[in-house]
Residue, then its C-alpha position, 0 to 999 in steps of 0.5 A: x894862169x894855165x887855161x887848157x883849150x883842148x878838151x873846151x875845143x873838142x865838145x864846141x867842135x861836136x856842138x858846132x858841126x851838129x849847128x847850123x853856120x856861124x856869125x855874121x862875121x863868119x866865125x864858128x860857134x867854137x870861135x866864139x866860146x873860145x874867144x869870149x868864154x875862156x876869157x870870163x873864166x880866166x878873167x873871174x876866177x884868176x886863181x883857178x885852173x881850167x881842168x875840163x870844159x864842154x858844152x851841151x844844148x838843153x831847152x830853147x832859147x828864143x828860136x833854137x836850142x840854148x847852149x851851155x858851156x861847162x867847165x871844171x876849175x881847181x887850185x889848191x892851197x890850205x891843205x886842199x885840192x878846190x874843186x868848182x863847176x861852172x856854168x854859162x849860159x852862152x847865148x845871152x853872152x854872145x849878145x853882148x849881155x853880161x855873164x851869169x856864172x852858176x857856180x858849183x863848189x865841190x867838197x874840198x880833198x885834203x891833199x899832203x904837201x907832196x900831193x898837192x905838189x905833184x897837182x901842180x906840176x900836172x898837166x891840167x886837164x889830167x886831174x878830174x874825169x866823170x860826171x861827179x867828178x871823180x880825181x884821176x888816178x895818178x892824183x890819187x896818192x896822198x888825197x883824203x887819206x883821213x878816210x881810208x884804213x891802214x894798209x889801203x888805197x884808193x882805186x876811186x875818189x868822187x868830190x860831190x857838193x857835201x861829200x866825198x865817195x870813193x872805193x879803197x882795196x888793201x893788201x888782200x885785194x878787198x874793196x870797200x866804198x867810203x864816204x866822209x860828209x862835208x859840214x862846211x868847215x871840217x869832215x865829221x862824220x865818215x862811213x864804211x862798207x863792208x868788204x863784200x865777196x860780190x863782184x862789183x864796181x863802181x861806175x864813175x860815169x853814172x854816178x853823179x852828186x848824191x847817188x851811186x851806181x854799182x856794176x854788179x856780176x850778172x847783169x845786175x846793177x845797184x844804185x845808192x843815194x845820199x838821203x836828207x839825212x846824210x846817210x847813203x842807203x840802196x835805193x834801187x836794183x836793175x837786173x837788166x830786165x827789172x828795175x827795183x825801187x826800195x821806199x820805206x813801206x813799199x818795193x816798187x816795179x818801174x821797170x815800164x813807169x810806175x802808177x798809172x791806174x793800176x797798183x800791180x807794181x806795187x810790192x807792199x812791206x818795208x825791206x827786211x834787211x839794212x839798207x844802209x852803206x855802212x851795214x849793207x850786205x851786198x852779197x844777200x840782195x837777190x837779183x830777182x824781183x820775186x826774190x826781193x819782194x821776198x825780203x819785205x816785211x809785210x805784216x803791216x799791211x793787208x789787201x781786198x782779195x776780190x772785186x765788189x768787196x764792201x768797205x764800212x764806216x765802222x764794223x757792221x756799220x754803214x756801207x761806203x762802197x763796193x772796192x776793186x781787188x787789191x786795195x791795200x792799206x796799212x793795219x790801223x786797227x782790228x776787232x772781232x773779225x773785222x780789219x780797219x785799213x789805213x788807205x793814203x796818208x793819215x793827213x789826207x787818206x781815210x780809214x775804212x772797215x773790211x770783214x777780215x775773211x775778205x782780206x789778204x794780209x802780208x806776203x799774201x798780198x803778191x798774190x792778188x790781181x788788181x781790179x782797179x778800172x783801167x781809164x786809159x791812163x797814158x792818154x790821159x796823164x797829161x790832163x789828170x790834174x784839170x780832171x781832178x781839180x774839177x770834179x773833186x768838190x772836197x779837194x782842200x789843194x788843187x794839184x798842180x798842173x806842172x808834171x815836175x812838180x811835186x804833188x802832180x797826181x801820177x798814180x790814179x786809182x779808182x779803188x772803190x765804186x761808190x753807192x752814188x755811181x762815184x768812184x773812191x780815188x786815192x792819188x798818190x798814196x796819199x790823197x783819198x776823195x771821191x770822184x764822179x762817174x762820168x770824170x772820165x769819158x771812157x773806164x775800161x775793164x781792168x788791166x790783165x797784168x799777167x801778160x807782163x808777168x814773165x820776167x817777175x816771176x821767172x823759174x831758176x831754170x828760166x833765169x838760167x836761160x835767160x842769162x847764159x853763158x853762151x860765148x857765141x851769142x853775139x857771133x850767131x846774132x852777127x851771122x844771123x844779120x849778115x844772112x839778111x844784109x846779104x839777101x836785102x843786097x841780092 
């Protein structure tokens, strides 16, 4: 078997310098991992070839950072270029504990006889590059030609766990991305984007299993991602200064976190274009956030346009509150001037009546300011779920405490203030309950959002300026520094 130490020696010797010492005999981490780690692989995986192997530290083990050793393996045979990541944990290992492999096995690539050929006689740490990993270019030839159309050719191929993703050009220099979904025994379902005028690449080094990101002209990149259901579809749009989120119902700002106590970076309506790989049209996604939010398909939804606004149990029925500006829900009902809003999830929101000339509806809602009270949320995040478990008596789940963990309540708002001093509290768009006034020790007054507004709601001419074409930039930033450099010195 071929086992290639180079690339495996380089990332240990980084790890090593940024590590203190060695063993007791004197050997360094690097020593170490070549002598005990190249030796497993080769000794568990006898039929594959060492391609790529580094480390990196993430957590702790015992009293310092925990080491790993990754590496990607390959053969072929059947037809198929076999990809597969490996992963040690190498601390235990160097304790003489038995080794666990996490094992990652990739799409298979359907090579021809002649690809699959040219492979072997390859040197072996020239075959994959990137996070995904994507097959170097001279593999190209002759790999997955079943996706691509005729008269193309590869530029970029990714072996992803389910899938393969790559982007072709033909005879005209037009690029499309392809991808083919892997079932386990054959590839049944391919798709294909159009072939957009946009300037665009894909970057390998970012793109990762199930999501990809595209470099787009003009400092904008877009981002996709394989859902649940197999397709790809955008998720996302960073202009450089703003990064955009597409939900089902919603376009959410996270481009300073999102949540909070405050749901001004929540742009309401679904997106009124196709998202979709095999119908998105890249050259009409805008790279402004105004001009995205534009795109949604708000009529569902409607908002409180002011402070202190009452909220009924039915039409001219029982008041439950006074809500805050911009409480915003999805249309469940109307009748005579009044609206019913559907606020969080059916399953564990409520429903509540407003006077319809009390409300903004659709594409009006981007114009009216939250008056959600402002607890001091980043001071307080981290206790959030201890302070709702406690003091929501009707809660039928505590929310758990582990920020990672699906449910954890990062967005708390406090919509409505109740008849009793409580506040009425969605979490997460999902949850609605009722929360006591003194939940928190402090409620500020709300947050003025218009002092983060500049790059949303830019002018062309702003956005011009922003974004210039000037050449000597850099030269008069670098200037600018030497100037101070040189007076620091003097």
């Amino acid at each position: 078997m071929m086992v290639t130490k180079e690339r495996l020696m380089i990332g240990l010797l980084i790890l090593c310098l940024a590590l203190a010492g060695g063993s007791a005999e004197g050997k360094s981490l690097s020593e170490k991992c070549e002598e005990r780690v190249l030796p497993e692989i080769a000794a568990a995986f006898p039929e594959w070839t060492v391609d790529y192997a580094d480390t990196y530290s993430t957590g702790m083990y015992k009293d310092h950072f925990a080491t790993f050793v990754e590496a990607v393996v390959f053969r072929t045979g059947d037809g198929m270029l076999w990809l597969r990541k490996l992963t040690v944990a190498a601390d235990p290992l160097f304790e003489g504990k038995p080794i666990e492999w996490q094992i990652e096995d990739r799409a298979p690539v359907p090579v021809t006889e002649e690809a699959a050929e040219r492979i072997a006689t390859m040197p072996p740490e020239g075959v994959t590059y990137g996070y995904c990993p994507f097959l170097e270019e001279k593999i190209l030839p002759g790999c997955a030609s079943f996706m691509l159309r005729e008269g193309e050719t590869w530029t970029d191929l990714g072996v992803m766990e389910d899938s393969l993703v790559g982007v072709s050009r033909d005879s005209e220099g037009r690029e499309r991305i392809h991808t083919a979904r892997w079932d386990g025994t054959s590839y049944e379902e391919t798709v294909v984007s159009p072939a957009w005028e946009k300037a665009w690449s894909l970057n390998t080094i970012h793109s990762a299993n199930g999501s990809l990101e595209l470099h787009g002209d003009h400092y904008c990149d877009y981002y996709m991602d394989c859902f649940p259901d197999g397709k790809w579809r955008l998720t996302s749009v960073n202009n450089d200064v703003g990064i955009y989120y597409f939900y089902e119902d919603v376009m959410l700002d996270v481009t300073y976190g999102s949540g909070g106590s405050s749901n001004g970076v929540y742009h309401y309506g679904s997106p009124a274009f196709p998202r979709e790989l095999s119908e998105l049209d890249l050259d009409s996604i805008p790279w402004r956030g105004a001009d995205l939010a534009a795109l949604l398909d708000a009529s569902a939804w409607a908002c409180v346009r002011e402070d202190d606004t009452p909220l009924y149990s039915a039409p001219d029925g029982e008041i439950l509150g006074l809500a805050y500006a911009r409480l915003a829900g999805k249309i469940a009902a109307e009748e005579d001037g009044w609206v019913c809003l559907q606020i969080g999830s059916e399953a564990r929101g409520m429903r509540a009546w407003f006077r319809r000339d009390q409300m903004a509806f659709g594409a009006e809602t981007e114009n009216v300011r939250c008056g959600f009270p402002d607890y001091n949320w980043d001071e307080k995040k981290e206790t959030l779920p201890v302070i709702l478990n406690r003091n929501m008596a009707e809660l039928d789940t505590p929310f758990p405490v582990d920020h990672d963990e699906d449910g954890y309540p990062k967005a708390v708002w406090l919509i409505a203030r109740m008849t009793d001093g409580g506040f009425l509290t969605e979490v997460n768009e999902d949850y609605v309950g009722v929360l006591a006034a003194d939940a928190f020790a402090e409620i500020l007054p709300p947050y003025d959002e218009d002092e983060d507004d500049g790059y949303f709601n830019m002018t062309d001419e702003e956005w011009e300026e922003l974004f210039s074409e000037d050449e000597d930039w850099d030269e008069d930033w670098n200037e600018d520094w030497d100037e101070e450099e040189n007076a620091a010195a003097e």
